[in-house]
C-alpha positions as CSV (number, residue, x, y, z in Angstrom):
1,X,0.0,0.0,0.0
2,X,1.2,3.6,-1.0
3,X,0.1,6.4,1.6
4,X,0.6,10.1,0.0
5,X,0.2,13.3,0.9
6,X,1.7,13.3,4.1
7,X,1.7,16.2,6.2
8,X,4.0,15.6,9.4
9,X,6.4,12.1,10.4
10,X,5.9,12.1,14.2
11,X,7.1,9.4,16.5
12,X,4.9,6.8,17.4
13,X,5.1,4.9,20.8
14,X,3.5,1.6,21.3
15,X,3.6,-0.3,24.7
16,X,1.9,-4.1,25.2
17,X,2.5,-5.7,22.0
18,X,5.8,-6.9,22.5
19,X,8.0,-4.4,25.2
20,X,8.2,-1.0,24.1
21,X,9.2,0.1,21.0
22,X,9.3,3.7,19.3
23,X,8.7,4.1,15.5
24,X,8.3,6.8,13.1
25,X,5.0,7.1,11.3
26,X,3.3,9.6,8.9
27,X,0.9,11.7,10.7
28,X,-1.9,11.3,8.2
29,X,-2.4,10.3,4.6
30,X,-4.7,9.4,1.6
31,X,-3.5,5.2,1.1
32,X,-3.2,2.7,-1.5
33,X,-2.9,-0.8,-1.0
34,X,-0.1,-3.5,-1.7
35,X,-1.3,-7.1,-0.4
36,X,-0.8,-10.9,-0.7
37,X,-3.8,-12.7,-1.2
38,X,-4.3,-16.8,-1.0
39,X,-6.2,-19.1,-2.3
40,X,-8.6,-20.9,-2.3
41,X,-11.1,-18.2,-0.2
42,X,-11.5,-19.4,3.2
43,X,-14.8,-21.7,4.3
44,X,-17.3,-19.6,6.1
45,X,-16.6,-21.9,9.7
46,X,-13.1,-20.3,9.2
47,X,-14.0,-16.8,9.2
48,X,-14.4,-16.4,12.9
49,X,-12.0,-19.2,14.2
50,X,-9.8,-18.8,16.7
51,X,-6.0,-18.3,16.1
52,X,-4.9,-22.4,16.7
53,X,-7.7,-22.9,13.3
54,X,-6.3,-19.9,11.6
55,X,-2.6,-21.4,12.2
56,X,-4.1,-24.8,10.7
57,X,-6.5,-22.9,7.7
58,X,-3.3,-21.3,6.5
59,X,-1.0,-24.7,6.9
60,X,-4.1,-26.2,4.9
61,X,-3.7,-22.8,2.2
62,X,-0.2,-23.4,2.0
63,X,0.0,-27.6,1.4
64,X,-2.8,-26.9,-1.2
65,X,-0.6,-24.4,-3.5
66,X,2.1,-26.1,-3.1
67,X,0.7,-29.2,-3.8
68,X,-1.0,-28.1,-7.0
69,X,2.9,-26.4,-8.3
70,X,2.5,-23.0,-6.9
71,X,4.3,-21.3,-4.1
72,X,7.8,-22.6,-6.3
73,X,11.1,-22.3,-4.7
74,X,13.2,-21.6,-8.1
75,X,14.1,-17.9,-9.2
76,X,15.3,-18.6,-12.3
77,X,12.9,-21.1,-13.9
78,X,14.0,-22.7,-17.4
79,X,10.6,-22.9,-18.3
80,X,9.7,-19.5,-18.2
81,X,12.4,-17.5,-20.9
82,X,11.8,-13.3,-20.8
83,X,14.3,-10.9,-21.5
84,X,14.1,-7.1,-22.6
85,X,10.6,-6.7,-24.0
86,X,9.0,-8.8,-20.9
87,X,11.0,-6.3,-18.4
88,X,9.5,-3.6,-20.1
89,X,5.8,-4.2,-20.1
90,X,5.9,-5.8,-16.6
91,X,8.0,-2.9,-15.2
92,X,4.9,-0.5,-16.6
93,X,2.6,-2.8,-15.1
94,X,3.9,-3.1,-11.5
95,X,5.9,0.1,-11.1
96,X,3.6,2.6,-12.6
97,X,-0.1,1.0,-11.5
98,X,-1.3,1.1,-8.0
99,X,-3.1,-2.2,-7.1
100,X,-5.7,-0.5,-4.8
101,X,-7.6,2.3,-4.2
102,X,-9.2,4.2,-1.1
103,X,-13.5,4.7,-1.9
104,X,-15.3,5.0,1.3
105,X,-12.5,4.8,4.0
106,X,-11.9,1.4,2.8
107,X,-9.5,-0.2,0.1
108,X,-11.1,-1.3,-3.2
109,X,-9.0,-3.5,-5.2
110,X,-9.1,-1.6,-8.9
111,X,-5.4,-1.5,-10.7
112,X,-4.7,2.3,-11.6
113,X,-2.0,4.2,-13.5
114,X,0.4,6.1,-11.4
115,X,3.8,7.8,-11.1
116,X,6.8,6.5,-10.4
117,X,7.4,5.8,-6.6
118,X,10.6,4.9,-4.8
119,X,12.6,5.6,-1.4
120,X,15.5,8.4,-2.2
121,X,16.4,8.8,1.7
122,X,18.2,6.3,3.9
123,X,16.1,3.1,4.7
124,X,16.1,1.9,8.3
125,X,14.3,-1.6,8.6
126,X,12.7,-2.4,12.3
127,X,10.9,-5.2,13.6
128,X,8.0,-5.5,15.8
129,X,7.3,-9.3,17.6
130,X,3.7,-10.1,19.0
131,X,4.4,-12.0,22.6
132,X,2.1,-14.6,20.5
133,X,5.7,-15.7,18.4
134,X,7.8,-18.1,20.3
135,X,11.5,-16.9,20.2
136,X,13.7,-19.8,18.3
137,X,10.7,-18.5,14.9
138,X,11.3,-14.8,16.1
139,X,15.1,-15.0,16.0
140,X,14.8,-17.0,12.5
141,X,12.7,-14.2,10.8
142,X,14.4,-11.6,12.4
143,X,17.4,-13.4,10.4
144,X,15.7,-13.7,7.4
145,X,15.1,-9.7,7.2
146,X,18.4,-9.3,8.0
147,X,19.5,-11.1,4.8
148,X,16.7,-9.9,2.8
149,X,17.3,-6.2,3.8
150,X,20.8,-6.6,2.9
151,X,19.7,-7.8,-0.8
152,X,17.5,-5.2,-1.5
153,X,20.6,-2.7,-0.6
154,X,22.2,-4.6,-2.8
155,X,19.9,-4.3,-5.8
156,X,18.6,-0.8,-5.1
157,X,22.0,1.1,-4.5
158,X,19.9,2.3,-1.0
159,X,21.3,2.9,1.8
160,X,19.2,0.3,3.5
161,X,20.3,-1.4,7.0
162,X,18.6,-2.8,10.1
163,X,17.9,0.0,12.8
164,X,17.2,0.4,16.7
165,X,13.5,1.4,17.4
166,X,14.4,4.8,17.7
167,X,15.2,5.1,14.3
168,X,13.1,3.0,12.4
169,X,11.3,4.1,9.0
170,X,10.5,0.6,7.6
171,X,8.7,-1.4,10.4
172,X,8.1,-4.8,9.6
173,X,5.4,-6.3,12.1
174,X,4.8,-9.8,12.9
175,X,1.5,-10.1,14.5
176,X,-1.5,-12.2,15.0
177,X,-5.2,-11.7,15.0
178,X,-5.2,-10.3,18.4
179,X,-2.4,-8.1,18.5
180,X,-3.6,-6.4,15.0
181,X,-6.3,-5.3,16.7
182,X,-4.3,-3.9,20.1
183,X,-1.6,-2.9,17.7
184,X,-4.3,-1.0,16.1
185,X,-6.2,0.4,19.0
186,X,-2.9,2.3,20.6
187,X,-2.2,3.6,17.3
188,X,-5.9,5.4,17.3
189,X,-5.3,6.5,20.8
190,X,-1.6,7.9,20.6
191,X,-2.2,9.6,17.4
192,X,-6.3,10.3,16.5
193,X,-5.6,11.7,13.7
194,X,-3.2,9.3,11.6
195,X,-5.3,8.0,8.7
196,X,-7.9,5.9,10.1
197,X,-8.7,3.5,7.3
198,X,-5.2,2.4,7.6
199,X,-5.8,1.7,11.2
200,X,-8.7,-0.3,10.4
201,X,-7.6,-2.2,7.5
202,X,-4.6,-3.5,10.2
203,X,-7.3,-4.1,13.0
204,X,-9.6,-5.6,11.0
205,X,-7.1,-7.7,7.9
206,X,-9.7,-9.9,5.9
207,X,-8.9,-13.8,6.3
208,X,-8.0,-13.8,2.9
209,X,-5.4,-12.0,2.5
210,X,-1.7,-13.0,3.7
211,X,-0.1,-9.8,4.2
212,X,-0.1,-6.3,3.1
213,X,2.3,-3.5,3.0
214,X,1.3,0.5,3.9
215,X,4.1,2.9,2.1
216,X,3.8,6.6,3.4
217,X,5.2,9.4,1.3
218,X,7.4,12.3,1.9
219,X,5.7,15.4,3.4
220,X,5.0,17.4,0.2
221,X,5.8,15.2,-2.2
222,X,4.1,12.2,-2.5
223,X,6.6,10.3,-5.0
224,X,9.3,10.0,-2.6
225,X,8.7,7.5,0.3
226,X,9.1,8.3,4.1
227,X,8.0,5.3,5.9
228,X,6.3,1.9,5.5
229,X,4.7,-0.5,7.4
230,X,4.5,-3.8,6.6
231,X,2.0,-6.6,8.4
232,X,3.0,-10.3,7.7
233,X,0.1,-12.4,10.3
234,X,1.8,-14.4,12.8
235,X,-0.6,-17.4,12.1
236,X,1.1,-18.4,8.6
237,X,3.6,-21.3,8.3
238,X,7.4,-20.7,7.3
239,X,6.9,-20.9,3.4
240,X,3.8,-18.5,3.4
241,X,5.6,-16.0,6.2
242,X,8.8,-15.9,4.3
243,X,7.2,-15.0,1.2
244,X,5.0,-12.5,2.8
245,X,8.4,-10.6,3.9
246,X,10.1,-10.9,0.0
247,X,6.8,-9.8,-1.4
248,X,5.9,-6.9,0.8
249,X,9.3,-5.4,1.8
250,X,9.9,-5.8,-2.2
251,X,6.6,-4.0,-2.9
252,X,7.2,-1.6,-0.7
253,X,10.7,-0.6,-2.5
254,X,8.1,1.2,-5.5
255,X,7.0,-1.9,-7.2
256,X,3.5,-1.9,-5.4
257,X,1.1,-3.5,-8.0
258,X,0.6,-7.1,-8.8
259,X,0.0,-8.3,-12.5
260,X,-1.0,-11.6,-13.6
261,X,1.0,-11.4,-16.8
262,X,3.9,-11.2,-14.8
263,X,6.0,-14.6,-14.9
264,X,8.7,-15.5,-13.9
265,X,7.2,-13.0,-10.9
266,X,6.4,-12.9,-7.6
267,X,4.2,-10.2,-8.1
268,X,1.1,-12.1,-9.2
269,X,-1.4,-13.0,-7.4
270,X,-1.5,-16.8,-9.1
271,X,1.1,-17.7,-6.1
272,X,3.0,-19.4,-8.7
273,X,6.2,-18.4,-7.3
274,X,6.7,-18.3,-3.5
275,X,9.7,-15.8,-3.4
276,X,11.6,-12.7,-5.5
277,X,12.7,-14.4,-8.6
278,X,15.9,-13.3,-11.0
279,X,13.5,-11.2,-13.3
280,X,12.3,-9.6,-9.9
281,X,15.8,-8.7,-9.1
282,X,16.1,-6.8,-12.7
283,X,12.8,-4.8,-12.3
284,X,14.6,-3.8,-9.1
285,X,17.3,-2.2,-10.3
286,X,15.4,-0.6,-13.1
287,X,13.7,1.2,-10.7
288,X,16.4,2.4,-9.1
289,X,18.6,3.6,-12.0
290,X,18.9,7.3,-11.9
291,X,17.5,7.9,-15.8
292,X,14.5,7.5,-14.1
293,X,12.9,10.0,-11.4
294,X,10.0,10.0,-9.0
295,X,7.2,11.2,-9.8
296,X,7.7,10.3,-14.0
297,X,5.1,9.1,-15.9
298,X,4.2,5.6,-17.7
299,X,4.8,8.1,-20.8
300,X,7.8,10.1,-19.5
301,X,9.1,6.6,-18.6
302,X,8.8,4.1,-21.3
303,X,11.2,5.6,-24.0
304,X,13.9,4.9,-21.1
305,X,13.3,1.6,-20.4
306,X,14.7,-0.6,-23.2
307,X,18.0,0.6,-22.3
308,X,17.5,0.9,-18.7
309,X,16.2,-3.2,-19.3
310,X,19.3,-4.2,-21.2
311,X,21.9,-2.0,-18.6
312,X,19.9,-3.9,-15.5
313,X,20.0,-7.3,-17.0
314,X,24.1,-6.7,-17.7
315,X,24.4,-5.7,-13.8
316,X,23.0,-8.9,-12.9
317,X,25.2,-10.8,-15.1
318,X,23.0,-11.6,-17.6
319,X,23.2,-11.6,-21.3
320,X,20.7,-9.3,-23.1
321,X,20.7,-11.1,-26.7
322,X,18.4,-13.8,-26.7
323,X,16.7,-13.7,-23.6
324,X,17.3,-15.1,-20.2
């Protein structure tokens, strides 16, 4: 989810979900919406189970995709060949379309053009536990953003590294059913006025959908990123949670739609590929090469990106002619 518009980053304190930790949020916003849904949709009986039949619905989710040949564990599929022209049109189609809008005070899914979105400030990645986690799984995702942070600094050129609470902009939360909703409520009462339909959407996450990412913009200028938070539910098993953080903390890097013509992607929502592929990685660093500027246009944009594809491809060690 994008959040523009911003008007203020204040410091947000939050006691009770898991010790005390300080983050920096956006004051207020107008939102858009990044998120991972599964499938099959969940059986009625399943909509108000407790968290122990959540845990098993999702284990259920998850051993069906995989066992129908989604949720795939290789990045760089033989099977799948794309190479410049692919990049391109997928590049348009994640970078420059937002995957939801706001109607209501509530998120509609409806893909629509927009500019070019990306972080241009140092990105500080925290984490934030629900006392629901036991501690050998906290310490193993905490490892796994580690790594994965470290990646995306890799492919972005960012100055992107873990951070103490105090100086967090990119809080990744790990939370179940029950601490969404406290998380939630001591949000609303520390700060009234941040956006409330953000609030809610974390309070109240649809069964549905795995995980979903919240990217607030730069006060005056909506095109440059400021802060995100990203909710990955505490219920999911290993596979499911681990692609939840690749997918969202990917997203959240300005690459916040999902298209189904995507392939070999992990921005689809077909779940045919459970983490960031190779052809992920390129789109990446397109998005990141400096011929390019916030706030461009799908116009503006596309004359730049055959050579921007071909330049992105060679830093990734792959050869242009031909394909991957």
């Amino acid at each position: 989810m994008r959040v523009s518009a911003v008007r203020a980053v204040v410091v947000l304190s939050l006691v009770a979900i898991a010790g005390c930790e300080t983050i920096r949020l956006p004051e207020t916003s107008t939102p858009v919406v990044s998120e991972t849904p599964p499938a099959p949709p969940p059986a009625a009986e399943d909509v108000a189970a407790p968290d122990d039949s959540l845990a098993r619905f999702y284990a259920s989710v998850e051993d069906g995709l995989t066992a129908s040949g989604r949720m795939r564990r290789d990045t760089a599929p033989a099977d799948i060949p794309w190479g410049v022209p692919e990049l391109v049109h997928n590049f348009e189609r994640i970078a420059l379309y937002d995957e939801y809008v706001e109607i209501g005070g509530r998120f509609v899914r409806r893909a629509m053009p927009a500019t070019l979105r990306r972080w241009e400030r140092p990105v500080r990645v925290g984490l934030l536990f629900g006392e629901s986690i036991p501690e050998a799984v906290k310490a193993a995702d905490r490892a796994y953003v580690e790594n994965f942070t470290s990646r995306l600094a890799e492919l972005t050129g960012l100055d992107m590294t873990m951070a103490g609470a105090d100086d967090t902009n990119f809080l990744v939360l790990f939370l179940n059913r029950e601490e969404q909703e406290r998380f939630a409520d001591r949000a609303a009462l520390r700060l009234p006025g941040f956006e409330p339909s953000v609030m809610r959407a974390i309070r109240a996450t649809p069964i549905d959908t795995f995980c979903t990412a919240y990217a607030f913009s730069e006060p005056e200028d909506p095109d440059r990123y400021a802060a995100v938070l990203v909710l990955v539910k505490a219920e999911h098993p290993e596979l499911t949670r681990h692609s939840c953080i690749e997918e969202e903390m990917a997203q959240a890097m300005g690459l916040p739609n999902d298209y189904d013509g995507a392939r070999p992607s992990l921005f689809n929502d077909s779940l045919e590929f459970a983490f960031l592929t190779t052809h992920d990685e390129v789109l990446l660093r397109m998005l990141y090469d400096p011929r390019l500027e916030p706030g461009m246009t799908a116009a503006e944009a596309r004359p730049l990106l055959p050579a921007i594809a071909e330049d992105a491809m060679r830093a990734h060690g792959l050869t242009v002619a031909g394909g991957v």
